[in-house]
C-alpha positions in Angstrom: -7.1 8.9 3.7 -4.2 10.6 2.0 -3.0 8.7 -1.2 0.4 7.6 -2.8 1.8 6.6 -6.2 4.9 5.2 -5.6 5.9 2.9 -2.2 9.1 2.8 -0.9 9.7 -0.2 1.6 13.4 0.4 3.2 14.9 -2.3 4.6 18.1 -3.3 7.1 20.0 0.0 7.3 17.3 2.0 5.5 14.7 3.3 8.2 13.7 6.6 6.8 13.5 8.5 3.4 15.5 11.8 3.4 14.8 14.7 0.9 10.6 14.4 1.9 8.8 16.9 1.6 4.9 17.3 3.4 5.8 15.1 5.5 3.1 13.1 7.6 2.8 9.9 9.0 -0.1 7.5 8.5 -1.4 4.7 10.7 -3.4 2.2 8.6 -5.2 -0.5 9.7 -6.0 -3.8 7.5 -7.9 -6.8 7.9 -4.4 -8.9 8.3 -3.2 -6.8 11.0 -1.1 -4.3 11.7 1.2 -2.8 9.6 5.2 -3.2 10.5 5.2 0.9 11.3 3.5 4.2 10.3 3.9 5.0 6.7 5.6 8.3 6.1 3.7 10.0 3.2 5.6 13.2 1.5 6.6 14.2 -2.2 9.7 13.0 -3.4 11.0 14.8 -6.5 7.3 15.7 -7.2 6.1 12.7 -6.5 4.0 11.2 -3.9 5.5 8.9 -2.0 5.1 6.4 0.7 7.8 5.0 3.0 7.6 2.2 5.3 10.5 0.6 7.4 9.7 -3.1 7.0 11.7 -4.1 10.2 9.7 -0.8 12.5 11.5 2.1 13.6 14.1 1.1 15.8 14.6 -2.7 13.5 12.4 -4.7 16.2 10.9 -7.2 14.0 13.1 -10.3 12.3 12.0 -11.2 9.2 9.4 -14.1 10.1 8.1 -11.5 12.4 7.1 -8.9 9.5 3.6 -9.3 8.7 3.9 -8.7 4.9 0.0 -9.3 4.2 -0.7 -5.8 6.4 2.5 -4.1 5.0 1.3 -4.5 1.0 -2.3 -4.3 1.9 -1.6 -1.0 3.5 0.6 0.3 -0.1 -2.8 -0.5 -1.8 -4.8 1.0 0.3 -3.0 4.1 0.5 -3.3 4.1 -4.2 0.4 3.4 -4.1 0.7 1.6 -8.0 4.3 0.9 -7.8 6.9 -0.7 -4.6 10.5 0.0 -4.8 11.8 -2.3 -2.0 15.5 -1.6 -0.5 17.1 -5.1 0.6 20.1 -5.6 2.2 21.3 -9.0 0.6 24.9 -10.9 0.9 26.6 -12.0 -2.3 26.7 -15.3 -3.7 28.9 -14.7 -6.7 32.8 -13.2 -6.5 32.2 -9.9 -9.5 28.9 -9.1 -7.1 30.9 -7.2 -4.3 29.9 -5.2 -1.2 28.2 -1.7 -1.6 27.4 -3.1 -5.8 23.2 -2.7 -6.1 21.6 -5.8 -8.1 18.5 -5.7 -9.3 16.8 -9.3 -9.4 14.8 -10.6 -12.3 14.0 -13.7 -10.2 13.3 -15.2 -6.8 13.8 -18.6 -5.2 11.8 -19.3 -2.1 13.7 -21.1 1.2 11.1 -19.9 3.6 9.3 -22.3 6.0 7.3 -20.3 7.9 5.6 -17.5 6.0 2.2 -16.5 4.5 3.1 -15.4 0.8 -0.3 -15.0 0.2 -4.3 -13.1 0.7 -6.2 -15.6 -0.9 -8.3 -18.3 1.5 -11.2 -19.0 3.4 -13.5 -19.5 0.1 -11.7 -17.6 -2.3 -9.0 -19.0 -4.2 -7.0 -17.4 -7.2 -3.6 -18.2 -8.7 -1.8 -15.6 -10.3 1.0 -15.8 -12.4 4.7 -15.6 -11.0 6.7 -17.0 -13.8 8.3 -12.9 -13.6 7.7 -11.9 -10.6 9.3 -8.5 -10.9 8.0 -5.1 -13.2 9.8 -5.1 -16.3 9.1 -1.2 -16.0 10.3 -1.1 -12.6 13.2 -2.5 -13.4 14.4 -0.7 -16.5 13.8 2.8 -14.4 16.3 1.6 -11.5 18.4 0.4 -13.8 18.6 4.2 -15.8 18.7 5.3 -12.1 21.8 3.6 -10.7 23.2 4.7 -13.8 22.5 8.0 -13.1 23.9 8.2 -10.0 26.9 6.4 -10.7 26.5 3.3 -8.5 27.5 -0.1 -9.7 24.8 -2.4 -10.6 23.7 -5.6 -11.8 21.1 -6.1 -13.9 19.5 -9.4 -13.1 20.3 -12.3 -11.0 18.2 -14.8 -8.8 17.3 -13.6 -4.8 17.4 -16.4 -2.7 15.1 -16.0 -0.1 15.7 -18.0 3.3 14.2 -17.9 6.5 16.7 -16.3 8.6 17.3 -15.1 10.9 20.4 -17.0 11.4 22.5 -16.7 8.4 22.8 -19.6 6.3 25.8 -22.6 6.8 28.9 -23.1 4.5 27.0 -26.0 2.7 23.7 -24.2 2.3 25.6 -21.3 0.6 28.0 -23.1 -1.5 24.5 -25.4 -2.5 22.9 -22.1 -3.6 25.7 -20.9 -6.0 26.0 -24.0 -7.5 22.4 -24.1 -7.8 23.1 -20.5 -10.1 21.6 -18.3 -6.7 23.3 -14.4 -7.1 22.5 -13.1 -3.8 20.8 -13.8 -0.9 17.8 -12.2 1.7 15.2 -12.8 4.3 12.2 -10.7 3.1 11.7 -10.1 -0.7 9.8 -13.3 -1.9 6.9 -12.4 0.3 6.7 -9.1 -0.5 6.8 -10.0 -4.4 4.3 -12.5 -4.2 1.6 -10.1 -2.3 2.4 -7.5 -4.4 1.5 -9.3 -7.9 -1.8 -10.6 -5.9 -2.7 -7.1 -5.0 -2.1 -6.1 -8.5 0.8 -3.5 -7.2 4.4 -2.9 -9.5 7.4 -4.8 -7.8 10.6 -4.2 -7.8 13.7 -5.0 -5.6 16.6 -2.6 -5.4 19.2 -5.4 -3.3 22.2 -3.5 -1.4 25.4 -6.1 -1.2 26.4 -5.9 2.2 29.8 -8.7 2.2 30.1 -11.8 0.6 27.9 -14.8 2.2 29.8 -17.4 4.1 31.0 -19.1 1.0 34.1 -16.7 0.2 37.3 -17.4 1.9 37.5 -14.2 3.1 34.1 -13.9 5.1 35.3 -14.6 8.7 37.5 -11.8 8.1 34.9 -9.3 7.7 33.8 -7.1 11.3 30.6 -6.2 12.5 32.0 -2.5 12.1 32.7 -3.0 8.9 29.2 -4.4 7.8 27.5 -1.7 9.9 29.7 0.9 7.6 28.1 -1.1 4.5 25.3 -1.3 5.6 25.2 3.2 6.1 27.0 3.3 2.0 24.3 1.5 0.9 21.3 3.4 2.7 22.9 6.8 1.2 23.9 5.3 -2.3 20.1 3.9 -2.5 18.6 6.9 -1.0 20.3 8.7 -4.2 19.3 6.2 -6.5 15.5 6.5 -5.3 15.3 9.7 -5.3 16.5 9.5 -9.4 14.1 6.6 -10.2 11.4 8.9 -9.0 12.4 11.6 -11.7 12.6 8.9 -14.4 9.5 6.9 -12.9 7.3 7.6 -15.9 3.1 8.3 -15.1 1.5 5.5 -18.0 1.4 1.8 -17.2 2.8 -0.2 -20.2 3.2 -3.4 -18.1 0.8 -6.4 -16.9 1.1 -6.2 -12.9 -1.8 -3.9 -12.9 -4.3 -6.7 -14.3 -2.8 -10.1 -12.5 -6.0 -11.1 -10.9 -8.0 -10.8 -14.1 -7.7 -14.3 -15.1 -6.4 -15.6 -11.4 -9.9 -15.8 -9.7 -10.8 -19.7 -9.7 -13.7 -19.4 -7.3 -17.4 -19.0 -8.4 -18.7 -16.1 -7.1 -21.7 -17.1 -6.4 -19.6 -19.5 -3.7 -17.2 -16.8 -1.6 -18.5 -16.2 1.8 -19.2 -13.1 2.2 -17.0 -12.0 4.9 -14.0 -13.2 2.8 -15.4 -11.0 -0.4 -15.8 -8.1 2.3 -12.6 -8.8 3.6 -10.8 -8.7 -0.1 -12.8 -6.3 -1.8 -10.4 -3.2 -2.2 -8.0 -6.2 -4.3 -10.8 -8.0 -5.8 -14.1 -5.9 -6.1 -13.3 -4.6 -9.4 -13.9 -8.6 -10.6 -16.6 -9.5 -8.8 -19.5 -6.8 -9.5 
């Protein structure tokens, strides 16, 4: 199977990757399931990337509906080291407007419904989530979005609720007092599988409008969101296509060694269908 470095997942508004070149796409199948779509493998500024819509071509999955254990398993299979994952997030705080990028250092899970994890059925590991993004990650979108000149925020807390209603007045006003910066459906997942599977994480969140909070929300027309929602797909297009310049090739950072003190389970205990099942994440731990 063709291999990647870097992973790109694109979210609402971002269903494709322009400036690939070798372009192919890539059906990969995974003991969770299927993927959301095909992964479009190409070179990006001399890299090799990998680009997946999370929602499927055409936005026909809501985000309970994406099955994120298939989508990260299928990065890792694939070699990809390092996710940068395009979310389009609403704004909890007035000096974070519409078409700013923040990049969060922290996540706060409101999900009910979701499997955040690939561990189970006789195998059990815990890996640490006190940071749950890539410092590394991070610092390059941050040199990025300067680079490009978008405005950004370094930082911040993602709020991540079930959707895919958006939230009410008193949820939203809860979260900022509760020190929340913006607000998704899909990221906490993603983050979460992406540390098990000992993969680089980062989120690169596109403000769309201000949540329901701000006085001025009702105001705001679908038309109007859709046009965000097109400035922010070609504004983090740019800004991925400059983080792949800056990425650099040597690891300084810990994602690449989270299970190495996670596994709990004696080996001598895991079934071995489960140890078959997770052994391109945990083989390397259990020879």
């Amino acid at each position: 199977m063709e291999q990647a470095e870097i992973g790109i997942i694109g979210g609402s508004g971002n269903y494709r990757m322009p400036g690939l070149a070798k372009v192919k796409a890539v059906r990969v199948t995974t003991p969770f399931g299927k993927p959301s779509d095909a992964y479009v493998l190409g070179v990006l500024e001399g890299r090799r990337v990998a680009f997946l819509a999370r929602h499927g071509c055409g936005h026909v999955l809501t985000p309970s509906e994406i099955n994120f254990r298939a989508n990260i398993y299928g990065m890792k299979k694939l070699g990809v080291r390092r996710i940068i994952a395009l979310s389009a997030v609403g704004s909890l705080r007035e000096h974070i407007r519409p078409l700013d990028m923040v990049l969060p250092s922290q996540f706060f899970d409101r999900t009910r419904s979701r499997v955040s994890t690939f561990f189970g059925a006789g195998l059990v590991a815990h890996i640490g989530f006190s940071d749950p993004v890539c410092p590394t990650l991070v610092d390059v979108l941050a040199q990025a979005c300067a680079a490009t000149g978008v405005n950004y925020h370094p930082g911040g807390t993602y709020v991540c609720m079930e959707g895919p209603a958006f939230s009410t007045k008193a949820e939203s006003n809860a979260y900022r007092v509760m020190g929340m910066d913006v607000i998704g459906m899909t990221n906490l997942q993603e983050a979460k599988l992406a540390r098990e599977a000992e993969i680089c994480y980062a989120t690169l969140a596109m403000v769309t409008d201000y949540d329901c909070w701000h006085p001025d929300h009702d105001s705001v027309s679908v038309e109007q969101i859709i046009d965000n929602l097109r400035r922010n797909a070609e504004n983090s297009q740019k800004i991925v296509r400059a983080a792949a310049q800056l990425m650099p090739k040597e690891f300084t950072c810990k994602c690449g060694s989270a299970l190495a003190t996670a596994i709990i389970t004696d080996p001598k205990r895991i079934p071995p269908q489960t140890r078959k099942k997770l052994a391109l994440l945990v083989g390397k731990y259990l020879k």
